[in-house]
PQR file of N, CA, C, O and H, with PARSE charges and radii, in Angstrom:
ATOM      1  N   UNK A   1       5.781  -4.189 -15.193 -0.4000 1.5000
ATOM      2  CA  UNK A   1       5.447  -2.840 -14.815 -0.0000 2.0000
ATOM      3  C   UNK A   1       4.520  -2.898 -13.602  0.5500 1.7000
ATOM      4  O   UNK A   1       3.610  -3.727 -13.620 -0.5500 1.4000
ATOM      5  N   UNK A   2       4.645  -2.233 -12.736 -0.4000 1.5000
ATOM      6  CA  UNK A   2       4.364  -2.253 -11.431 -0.0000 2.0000
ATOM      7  C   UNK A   2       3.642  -0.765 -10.861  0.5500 1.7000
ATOM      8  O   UNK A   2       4.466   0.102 -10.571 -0.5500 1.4000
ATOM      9  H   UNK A   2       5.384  -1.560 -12.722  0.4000 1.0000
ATOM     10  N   UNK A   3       2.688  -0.530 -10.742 -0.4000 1.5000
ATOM     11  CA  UNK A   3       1.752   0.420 -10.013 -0.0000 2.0000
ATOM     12  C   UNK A   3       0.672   0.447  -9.041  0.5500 1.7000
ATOM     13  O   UNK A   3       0.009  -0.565  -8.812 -0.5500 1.4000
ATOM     14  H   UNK A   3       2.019  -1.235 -10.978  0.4000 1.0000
ATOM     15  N   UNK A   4       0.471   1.514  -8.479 -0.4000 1.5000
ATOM     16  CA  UNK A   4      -0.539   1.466  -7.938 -0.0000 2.0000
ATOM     17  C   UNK A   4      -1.693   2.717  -7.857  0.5500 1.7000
ATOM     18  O   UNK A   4      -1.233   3.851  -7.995 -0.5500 1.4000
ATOM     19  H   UNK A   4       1.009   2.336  -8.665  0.4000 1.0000
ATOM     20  N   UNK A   5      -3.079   2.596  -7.654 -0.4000 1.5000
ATOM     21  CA  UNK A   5      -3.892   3.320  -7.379 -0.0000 2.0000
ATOM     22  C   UNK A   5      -4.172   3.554  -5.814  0.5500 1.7000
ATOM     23  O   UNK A   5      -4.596   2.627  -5.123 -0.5500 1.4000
ATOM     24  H   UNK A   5      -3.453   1.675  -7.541  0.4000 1.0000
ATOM     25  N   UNK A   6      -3.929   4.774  -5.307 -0.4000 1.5000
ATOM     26  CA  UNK A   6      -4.475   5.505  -4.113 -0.0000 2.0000
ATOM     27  C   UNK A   6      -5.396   6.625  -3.922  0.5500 1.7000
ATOM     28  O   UNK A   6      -4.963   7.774  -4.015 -0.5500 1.4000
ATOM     29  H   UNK A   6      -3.585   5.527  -5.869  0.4000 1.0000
ATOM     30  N   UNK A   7      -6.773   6.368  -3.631 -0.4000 1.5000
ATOM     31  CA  UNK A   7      -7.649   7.535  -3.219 -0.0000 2.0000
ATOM     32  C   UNK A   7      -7.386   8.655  -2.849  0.5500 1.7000
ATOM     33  O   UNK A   7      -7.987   9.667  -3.212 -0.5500 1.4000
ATOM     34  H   UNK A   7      -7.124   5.434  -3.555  0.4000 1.0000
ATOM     35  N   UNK A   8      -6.281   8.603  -1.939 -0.4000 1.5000
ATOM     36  CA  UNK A   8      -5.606   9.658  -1.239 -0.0000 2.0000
ATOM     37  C   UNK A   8      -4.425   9.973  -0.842  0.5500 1.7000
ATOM     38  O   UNK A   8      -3.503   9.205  -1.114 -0.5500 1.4000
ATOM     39  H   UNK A   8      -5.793   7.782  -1.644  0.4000 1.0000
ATOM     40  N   UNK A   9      -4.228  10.927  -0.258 -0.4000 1.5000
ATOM     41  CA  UNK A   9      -2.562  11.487  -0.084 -0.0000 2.0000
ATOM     42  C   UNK A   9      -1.753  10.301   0.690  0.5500 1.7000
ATOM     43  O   UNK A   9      -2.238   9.729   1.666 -0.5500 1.4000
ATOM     44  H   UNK A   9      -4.978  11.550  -0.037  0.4000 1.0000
ATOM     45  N   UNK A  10      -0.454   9.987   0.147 -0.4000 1.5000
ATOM     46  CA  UNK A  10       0.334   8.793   0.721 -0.0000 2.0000
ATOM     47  C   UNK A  10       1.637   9.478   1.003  0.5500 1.7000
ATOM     48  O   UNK A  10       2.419   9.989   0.202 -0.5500 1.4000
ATOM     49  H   UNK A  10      -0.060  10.452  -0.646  0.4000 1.0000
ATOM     50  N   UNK A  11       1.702   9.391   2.178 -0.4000 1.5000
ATOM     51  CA  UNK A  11       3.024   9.814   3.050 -0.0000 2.0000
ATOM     52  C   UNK A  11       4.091   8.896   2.531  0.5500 1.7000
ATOM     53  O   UNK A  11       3.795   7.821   2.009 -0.5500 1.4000
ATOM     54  H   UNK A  11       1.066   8.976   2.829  0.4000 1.0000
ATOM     55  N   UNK A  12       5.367   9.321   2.672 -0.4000 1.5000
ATOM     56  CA  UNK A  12       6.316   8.004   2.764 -0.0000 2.0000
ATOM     57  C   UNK A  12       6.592   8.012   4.314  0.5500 1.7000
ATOM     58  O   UNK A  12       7.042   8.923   5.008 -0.5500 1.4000
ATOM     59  H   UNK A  12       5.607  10.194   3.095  0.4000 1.0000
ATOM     60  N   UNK A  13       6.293   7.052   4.577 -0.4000 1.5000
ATOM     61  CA  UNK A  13       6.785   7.404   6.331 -0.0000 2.0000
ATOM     62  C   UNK A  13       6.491   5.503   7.037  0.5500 1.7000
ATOM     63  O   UNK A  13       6.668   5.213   8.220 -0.5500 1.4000
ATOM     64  H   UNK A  13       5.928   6.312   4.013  0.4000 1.0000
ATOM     65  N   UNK A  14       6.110   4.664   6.136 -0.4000 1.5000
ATOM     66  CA  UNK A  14       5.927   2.954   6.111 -0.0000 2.0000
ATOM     67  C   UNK A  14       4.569   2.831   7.604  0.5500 1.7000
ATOM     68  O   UNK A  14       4.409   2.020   8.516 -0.5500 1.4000
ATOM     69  H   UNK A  14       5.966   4.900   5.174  0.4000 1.0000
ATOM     70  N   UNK A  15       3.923   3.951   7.224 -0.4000 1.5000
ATOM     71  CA  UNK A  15       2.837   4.092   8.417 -0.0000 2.0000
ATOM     72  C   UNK A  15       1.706   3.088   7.426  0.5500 1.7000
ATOM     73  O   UNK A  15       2.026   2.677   6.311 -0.5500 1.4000
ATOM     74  H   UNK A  15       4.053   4.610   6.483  0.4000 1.0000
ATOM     75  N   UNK A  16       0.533   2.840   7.990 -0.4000 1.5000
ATOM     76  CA  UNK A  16      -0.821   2.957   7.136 -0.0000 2.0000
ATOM     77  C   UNK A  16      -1.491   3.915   7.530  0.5500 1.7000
ATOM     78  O   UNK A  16      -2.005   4.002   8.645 -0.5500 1.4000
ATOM     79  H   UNK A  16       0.273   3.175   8.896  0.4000 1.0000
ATOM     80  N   UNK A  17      -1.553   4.836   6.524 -0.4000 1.5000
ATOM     81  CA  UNK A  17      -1.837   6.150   6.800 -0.0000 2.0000
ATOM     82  C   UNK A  17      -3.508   6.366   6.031  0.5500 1.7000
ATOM     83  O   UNK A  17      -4.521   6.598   6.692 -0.5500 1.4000
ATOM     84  H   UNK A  17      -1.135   4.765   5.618  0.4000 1.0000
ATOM     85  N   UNK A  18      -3.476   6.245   4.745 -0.4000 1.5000
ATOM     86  CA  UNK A  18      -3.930   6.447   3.991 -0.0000 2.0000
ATOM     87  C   UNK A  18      -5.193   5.588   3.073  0.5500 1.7000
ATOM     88  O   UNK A  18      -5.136   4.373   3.263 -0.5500 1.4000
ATOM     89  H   UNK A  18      -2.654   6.057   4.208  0.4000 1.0000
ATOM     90  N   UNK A  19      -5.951   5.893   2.425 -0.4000 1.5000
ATOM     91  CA  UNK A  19      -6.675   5.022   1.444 -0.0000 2.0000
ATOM     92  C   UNK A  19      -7.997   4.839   1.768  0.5500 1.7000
ATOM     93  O   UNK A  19      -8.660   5.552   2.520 -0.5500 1.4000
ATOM     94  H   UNK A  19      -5.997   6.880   2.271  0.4000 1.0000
ATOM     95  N   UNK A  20      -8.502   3.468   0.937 -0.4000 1.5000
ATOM     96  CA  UNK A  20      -9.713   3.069   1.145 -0.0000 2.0000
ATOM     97  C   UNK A  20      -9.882   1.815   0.391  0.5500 1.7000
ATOM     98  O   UNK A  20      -9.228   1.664  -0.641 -0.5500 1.4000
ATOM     99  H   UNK A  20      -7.963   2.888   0.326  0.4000 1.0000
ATOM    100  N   UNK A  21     -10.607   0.993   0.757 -0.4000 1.5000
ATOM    101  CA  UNK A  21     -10.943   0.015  -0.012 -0.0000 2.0000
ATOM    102  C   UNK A  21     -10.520  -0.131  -1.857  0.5500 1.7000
ATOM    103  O   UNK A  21     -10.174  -1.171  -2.417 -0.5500 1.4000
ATOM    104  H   UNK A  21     -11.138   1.116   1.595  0.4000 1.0000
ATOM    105  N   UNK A  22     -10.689   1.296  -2.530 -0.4000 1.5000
ATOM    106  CA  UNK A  22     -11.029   1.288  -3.503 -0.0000 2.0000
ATOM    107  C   UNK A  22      -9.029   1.121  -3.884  0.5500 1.7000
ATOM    108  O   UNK A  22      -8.651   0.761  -4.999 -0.5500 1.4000
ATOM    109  H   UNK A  22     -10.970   2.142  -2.075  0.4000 1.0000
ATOM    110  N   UNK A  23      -8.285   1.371  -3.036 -0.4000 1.5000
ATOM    111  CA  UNK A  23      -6.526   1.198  -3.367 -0.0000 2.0000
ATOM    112  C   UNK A  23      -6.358  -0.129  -3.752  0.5500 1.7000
ATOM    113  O   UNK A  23      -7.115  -1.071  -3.515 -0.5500 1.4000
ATOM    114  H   UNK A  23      -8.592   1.664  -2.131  0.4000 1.0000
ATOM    115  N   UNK A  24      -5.216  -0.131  -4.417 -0.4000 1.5000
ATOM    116  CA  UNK A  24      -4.981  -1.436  -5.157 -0.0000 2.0000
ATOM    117  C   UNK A  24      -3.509  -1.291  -5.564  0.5500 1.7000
ATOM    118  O   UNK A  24      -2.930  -0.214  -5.710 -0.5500 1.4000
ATOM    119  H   UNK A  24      -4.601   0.634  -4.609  0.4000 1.0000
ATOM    120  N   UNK A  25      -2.943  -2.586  -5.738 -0.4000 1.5000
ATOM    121  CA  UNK A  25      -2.003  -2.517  -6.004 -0.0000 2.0000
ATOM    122  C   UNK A  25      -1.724  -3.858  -7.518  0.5500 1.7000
ATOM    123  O   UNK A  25      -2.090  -5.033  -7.488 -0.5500 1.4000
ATOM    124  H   UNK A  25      -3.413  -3.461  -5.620  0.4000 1.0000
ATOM    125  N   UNK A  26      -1.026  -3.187  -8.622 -0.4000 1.5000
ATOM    126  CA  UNK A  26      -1.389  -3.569  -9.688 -0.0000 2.0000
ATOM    127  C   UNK A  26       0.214  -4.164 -10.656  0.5500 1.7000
ATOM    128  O   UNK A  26       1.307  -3.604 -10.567 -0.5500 1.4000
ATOM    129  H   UNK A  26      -0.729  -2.233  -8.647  0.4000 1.0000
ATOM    130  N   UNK A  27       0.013  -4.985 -11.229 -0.4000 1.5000
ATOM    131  CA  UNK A  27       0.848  -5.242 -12.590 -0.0000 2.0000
ATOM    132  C   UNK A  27       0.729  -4.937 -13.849  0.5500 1.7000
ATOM    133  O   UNK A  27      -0.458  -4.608 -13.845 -0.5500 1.4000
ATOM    134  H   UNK A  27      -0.874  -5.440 -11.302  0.4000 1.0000
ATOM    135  N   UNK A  28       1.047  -4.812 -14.837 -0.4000 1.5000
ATOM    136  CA  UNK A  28       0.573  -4.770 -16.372 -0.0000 2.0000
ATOM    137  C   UNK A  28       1.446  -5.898 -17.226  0.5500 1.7000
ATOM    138  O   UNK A  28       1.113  -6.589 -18.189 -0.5500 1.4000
ATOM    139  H   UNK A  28       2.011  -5.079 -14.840  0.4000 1.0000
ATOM    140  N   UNK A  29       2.273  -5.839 -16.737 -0.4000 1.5000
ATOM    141  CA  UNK A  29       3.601  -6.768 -17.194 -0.0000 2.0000
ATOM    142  C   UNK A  29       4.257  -7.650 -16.244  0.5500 1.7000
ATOM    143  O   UNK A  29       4.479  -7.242 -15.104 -0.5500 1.4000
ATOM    144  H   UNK A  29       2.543  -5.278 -15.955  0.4000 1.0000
ATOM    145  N   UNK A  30       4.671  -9.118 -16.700 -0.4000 1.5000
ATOM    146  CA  UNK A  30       3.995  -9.722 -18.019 -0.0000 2.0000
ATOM    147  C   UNK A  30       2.716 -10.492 -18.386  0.5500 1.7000
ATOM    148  O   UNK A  30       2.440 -11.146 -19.391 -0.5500 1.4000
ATOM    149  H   UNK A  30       4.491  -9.449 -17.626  0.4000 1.0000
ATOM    150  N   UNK A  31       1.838 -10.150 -16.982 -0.4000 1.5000
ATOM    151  CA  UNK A  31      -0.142 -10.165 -17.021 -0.0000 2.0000
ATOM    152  C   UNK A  31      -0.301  -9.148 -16.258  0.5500 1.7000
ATOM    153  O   UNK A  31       0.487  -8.533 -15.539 -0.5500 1.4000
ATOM    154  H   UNK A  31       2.062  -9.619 -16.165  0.4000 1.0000
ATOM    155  N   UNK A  32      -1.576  -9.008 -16.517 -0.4000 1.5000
ATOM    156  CA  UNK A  32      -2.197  -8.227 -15.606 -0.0000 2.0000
ATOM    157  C   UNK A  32      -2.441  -8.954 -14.383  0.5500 1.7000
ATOM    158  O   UNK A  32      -2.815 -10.125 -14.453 -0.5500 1.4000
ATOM    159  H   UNK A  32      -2.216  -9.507 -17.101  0.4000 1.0000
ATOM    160  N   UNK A  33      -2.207  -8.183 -12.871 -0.4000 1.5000
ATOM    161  CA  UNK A  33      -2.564  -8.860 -12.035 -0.0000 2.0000
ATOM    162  C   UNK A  33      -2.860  -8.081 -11.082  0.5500 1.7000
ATOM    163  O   UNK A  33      -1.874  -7.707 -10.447 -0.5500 1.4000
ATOM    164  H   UNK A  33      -1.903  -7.232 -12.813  0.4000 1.0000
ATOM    165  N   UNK A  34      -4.033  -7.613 -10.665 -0.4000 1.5000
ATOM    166  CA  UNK A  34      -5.018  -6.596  -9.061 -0.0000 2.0000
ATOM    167  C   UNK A  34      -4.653  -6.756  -8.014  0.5500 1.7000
ATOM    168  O   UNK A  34      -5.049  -7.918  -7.922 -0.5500 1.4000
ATOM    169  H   UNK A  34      -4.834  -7.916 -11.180  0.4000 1.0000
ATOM    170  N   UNK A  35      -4.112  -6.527  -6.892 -0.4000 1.5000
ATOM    171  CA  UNK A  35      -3.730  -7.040  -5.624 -0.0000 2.0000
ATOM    172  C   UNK A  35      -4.791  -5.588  -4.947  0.5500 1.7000
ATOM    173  O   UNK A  35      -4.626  -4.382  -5.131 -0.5500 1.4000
ATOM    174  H   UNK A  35      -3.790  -5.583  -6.966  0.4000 1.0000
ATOM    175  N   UNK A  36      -5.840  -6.295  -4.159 -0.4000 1.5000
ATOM    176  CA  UNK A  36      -6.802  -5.234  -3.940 -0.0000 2.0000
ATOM    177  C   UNK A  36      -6.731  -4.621  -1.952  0.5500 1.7000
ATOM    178  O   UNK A  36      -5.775  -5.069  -1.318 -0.5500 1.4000
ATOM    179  H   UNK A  36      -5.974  -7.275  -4.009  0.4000 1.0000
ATOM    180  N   UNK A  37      -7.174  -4.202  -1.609 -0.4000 1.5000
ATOM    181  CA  UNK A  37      -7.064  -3.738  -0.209 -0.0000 2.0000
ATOM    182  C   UNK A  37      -8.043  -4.694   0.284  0.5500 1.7000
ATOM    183  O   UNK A  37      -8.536  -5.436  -0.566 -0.5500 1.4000
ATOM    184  H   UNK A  37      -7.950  -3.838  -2.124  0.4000 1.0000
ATOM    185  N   UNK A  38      -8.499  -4.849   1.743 -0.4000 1.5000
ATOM    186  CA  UNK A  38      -9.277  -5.289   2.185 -0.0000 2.0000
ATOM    187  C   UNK A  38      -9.742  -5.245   3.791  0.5500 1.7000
ATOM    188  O   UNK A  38      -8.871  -5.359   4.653 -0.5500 1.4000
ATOM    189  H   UNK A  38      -8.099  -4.247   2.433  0.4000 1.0000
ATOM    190  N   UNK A  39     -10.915  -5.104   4.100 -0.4000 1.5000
ATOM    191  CA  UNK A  39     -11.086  -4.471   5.578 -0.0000 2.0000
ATOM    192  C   UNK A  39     -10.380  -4.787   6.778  0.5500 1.7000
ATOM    193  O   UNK A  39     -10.211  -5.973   7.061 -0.5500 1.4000
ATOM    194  H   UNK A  39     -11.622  -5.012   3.399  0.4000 1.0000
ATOM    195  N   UNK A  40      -9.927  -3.842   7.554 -0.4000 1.5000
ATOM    196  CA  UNK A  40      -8.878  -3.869   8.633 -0.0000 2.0000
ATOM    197  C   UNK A  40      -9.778  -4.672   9.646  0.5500 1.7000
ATOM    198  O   UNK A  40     -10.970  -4.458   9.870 -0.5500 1.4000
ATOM    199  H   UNK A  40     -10.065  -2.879   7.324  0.4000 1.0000
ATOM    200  N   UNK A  41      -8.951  -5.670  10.234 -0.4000 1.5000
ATOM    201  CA  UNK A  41      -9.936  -6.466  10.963 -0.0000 2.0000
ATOM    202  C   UNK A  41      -9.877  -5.667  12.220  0.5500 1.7000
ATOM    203  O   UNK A  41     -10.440  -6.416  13.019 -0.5500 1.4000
ATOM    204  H   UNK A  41      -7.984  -5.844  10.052  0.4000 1.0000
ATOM    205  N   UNK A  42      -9.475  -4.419  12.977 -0.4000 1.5000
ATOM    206  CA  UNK A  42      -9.168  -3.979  14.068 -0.0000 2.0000
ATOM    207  C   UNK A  42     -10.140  -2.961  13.946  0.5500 1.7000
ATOM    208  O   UNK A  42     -10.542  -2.583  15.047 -0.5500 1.4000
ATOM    209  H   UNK A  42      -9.018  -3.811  12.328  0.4000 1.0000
ATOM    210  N   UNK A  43     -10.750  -2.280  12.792 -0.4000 1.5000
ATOM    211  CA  UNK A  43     -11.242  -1.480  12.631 -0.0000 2.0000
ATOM    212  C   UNK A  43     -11.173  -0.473  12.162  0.5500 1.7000
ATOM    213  O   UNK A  43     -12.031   0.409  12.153 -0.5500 1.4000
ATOM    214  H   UNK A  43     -10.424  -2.587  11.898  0.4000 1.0000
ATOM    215  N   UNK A  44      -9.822  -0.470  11.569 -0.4000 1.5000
ATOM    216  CA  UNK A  44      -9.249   1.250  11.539 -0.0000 2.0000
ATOM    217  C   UNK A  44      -9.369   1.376   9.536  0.5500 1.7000
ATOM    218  O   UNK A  44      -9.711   0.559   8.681 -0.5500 1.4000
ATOM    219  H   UNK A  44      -9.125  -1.187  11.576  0.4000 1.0000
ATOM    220  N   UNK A  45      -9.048   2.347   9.492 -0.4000 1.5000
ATOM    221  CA  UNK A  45      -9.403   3.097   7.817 -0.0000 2.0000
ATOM    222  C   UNK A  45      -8.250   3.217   6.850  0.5500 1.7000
ATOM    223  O   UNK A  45      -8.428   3.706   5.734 -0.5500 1.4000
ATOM    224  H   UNK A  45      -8.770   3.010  10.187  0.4000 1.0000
ATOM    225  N   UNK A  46      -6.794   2.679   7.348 -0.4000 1.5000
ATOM    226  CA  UNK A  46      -6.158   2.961   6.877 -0.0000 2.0000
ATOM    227  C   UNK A  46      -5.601   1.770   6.202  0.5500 1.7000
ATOM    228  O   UNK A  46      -5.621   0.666   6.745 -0.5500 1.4000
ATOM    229  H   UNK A  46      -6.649   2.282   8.255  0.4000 1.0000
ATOM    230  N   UNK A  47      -4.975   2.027   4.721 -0.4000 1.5000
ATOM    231  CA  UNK A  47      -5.372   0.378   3.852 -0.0000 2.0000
ATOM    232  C   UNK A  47      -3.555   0.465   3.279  0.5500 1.7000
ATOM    233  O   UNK A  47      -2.943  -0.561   2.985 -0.5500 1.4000
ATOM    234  H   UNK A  47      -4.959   2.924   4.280  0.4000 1.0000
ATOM    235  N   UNK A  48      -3.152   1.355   3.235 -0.4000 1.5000
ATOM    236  CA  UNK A  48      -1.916   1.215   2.042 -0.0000 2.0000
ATOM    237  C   UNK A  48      -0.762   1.978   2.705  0.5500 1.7000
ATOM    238  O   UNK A  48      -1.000   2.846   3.546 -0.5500 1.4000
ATOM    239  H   UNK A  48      -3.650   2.189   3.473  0.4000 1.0000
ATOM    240  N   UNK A  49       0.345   1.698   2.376 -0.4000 1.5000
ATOM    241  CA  UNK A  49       1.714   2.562   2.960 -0.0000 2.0000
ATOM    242  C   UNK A  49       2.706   2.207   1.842  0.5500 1.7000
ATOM    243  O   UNK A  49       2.724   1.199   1.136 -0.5500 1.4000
ATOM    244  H   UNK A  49       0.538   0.993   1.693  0.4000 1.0000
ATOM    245  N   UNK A  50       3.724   3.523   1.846 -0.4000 1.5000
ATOM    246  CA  UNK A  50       4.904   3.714   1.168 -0.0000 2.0000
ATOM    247  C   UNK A  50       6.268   3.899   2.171  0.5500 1.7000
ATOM    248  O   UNK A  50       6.452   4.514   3.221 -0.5500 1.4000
ATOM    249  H   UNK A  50       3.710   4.342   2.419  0.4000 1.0000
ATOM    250  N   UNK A  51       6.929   3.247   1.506 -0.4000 1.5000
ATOM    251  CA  UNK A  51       8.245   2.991   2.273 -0.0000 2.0000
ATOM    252  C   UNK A  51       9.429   3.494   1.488  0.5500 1.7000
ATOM    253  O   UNK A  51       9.171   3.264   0.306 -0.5500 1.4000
ATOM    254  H   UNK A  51       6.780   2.748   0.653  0.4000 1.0000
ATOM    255  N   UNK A  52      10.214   3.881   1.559 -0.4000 1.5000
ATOM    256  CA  UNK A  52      11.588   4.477   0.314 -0.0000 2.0000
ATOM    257  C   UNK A  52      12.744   3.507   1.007  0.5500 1.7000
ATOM    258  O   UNK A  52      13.355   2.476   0.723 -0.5500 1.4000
ATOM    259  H   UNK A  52      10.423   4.068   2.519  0.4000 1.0000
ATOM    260  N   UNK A  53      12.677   4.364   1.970 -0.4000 1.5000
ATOM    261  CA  UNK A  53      13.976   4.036   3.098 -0.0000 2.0000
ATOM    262  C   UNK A  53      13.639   2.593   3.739  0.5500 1.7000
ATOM    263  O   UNK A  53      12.482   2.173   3.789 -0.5500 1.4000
ATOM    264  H   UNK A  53      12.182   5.201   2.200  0.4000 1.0000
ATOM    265  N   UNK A  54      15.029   1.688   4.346 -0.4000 1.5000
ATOM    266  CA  UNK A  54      15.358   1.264   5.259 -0.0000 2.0000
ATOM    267  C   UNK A  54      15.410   1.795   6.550  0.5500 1.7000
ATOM    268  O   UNK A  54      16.223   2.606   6.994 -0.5500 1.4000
ATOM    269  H   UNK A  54      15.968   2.029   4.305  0.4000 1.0000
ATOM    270  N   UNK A  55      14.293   1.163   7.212 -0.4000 1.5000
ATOM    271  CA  UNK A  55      14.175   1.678   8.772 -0.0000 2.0000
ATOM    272  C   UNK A  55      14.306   0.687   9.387  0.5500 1.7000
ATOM    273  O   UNK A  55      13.667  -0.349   9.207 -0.5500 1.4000
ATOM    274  H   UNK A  55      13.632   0.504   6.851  0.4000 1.0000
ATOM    275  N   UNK A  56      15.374   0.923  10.405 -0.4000 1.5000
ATOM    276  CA  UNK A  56      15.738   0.042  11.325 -0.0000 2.0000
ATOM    277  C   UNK A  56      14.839  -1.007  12.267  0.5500 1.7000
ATOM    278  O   UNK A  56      14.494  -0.528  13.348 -0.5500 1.4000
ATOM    279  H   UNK A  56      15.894   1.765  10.552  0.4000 1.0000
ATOM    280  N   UNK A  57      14.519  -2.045  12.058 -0.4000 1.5000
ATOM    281  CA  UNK A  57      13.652  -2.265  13.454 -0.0000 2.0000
ATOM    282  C   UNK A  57      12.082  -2.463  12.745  0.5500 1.7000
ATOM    283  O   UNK A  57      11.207  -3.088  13.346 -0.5500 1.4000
ATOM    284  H   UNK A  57      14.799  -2.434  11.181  0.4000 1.0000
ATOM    285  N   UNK A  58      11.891  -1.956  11.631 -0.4000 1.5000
ATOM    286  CA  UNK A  58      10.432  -1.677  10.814 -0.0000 2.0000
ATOM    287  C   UNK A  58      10.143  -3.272  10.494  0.5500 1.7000
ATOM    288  O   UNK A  58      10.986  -4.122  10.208 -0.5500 1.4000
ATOM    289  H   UNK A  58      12.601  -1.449  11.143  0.4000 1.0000
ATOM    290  N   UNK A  59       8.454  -3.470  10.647 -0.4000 1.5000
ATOM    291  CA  UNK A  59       8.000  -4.277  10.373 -0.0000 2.0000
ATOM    292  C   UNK A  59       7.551  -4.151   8.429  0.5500 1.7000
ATOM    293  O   UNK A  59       6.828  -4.943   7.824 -0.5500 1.4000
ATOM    294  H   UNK A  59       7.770  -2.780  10.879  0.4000 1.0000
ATOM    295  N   UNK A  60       7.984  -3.388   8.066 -0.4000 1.5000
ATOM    296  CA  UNK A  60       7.147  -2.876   7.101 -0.0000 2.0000
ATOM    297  C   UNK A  60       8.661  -2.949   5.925  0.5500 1.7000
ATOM    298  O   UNK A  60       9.632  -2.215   6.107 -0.5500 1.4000
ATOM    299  H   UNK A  60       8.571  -2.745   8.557  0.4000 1.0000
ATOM    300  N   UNK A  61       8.610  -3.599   5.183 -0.4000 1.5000
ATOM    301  CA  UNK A  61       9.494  -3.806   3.898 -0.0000 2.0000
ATOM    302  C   UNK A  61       9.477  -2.111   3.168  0.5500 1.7000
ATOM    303  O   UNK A  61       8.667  -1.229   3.454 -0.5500 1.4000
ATOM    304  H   UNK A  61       7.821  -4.195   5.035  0.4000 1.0000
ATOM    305  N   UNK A  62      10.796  -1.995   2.021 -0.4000 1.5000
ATOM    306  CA  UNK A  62      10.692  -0.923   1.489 -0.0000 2.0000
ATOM    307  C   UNK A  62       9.578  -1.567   0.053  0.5500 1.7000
ATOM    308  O   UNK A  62       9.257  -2.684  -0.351 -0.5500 1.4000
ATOM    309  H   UNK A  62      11.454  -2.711   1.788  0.4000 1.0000
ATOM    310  N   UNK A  63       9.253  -0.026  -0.386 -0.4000 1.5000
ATOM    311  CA  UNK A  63       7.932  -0.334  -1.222 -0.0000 2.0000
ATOM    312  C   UNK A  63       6.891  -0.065  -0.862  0.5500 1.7000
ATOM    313  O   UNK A  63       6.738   0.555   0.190 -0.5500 1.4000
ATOM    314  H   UNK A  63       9.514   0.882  -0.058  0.4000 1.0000
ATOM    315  N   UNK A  64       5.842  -0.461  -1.644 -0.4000 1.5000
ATOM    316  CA  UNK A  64       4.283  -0.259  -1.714 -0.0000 2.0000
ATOM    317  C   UNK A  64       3.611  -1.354  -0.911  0.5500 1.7000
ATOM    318  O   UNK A  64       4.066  -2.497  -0.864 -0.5500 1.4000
ATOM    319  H   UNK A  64       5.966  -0.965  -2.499  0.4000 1.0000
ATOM    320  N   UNK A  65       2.573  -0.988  -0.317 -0.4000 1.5000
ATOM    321  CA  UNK A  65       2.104  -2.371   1.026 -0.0000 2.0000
ATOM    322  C   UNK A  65       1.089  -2.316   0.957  0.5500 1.7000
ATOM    323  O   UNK A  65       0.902  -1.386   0.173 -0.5500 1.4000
ATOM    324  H   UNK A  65       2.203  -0.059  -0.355  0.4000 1.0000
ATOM    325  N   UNK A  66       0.020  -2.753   1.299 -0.4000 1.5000
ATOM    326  CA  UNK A  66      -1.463  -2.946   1.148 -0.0000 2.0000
ATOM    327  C   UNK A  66      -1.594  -3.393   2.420  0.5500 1.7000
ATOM    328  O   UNK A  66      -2.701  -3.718   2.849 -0.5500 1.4000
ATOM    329  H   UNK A  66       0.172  -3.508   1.936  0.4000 1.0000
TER
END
């Protein structure tokens, strides 16, 4: 089982749009396992992205990204 926690509103659009440190990306099954955010070395605020679609050309896999 596969989830995640976001502070804030998450576009689907495979941008990093959104979040904060406190986002995470999580398992329950078959351990528990935290996959946590961590500071943008460029500077910027944005920690997490959602993807649905296949976009051509995208650096960014479909799914949840940190």
């Amino acid at each position: 089982m596969l989830g995640c926690f976001n502070d804030g509103e998450i576009k689907d659009n495979a941008r990093f749009e959104s979040g904060s440190l406190n986002n995470c990306i999580f398992s329950l099954f078959p351990a528990l396992k935290v996959s946590r955010t961590y500071p943008n070395t460029n500077g910027g605020k944005n920690y997490s992205y959602l993807n649905t679609r296949r976009i051509e050309g995208s650096e960014y896999k479909c799914g949840l990204g940190k």
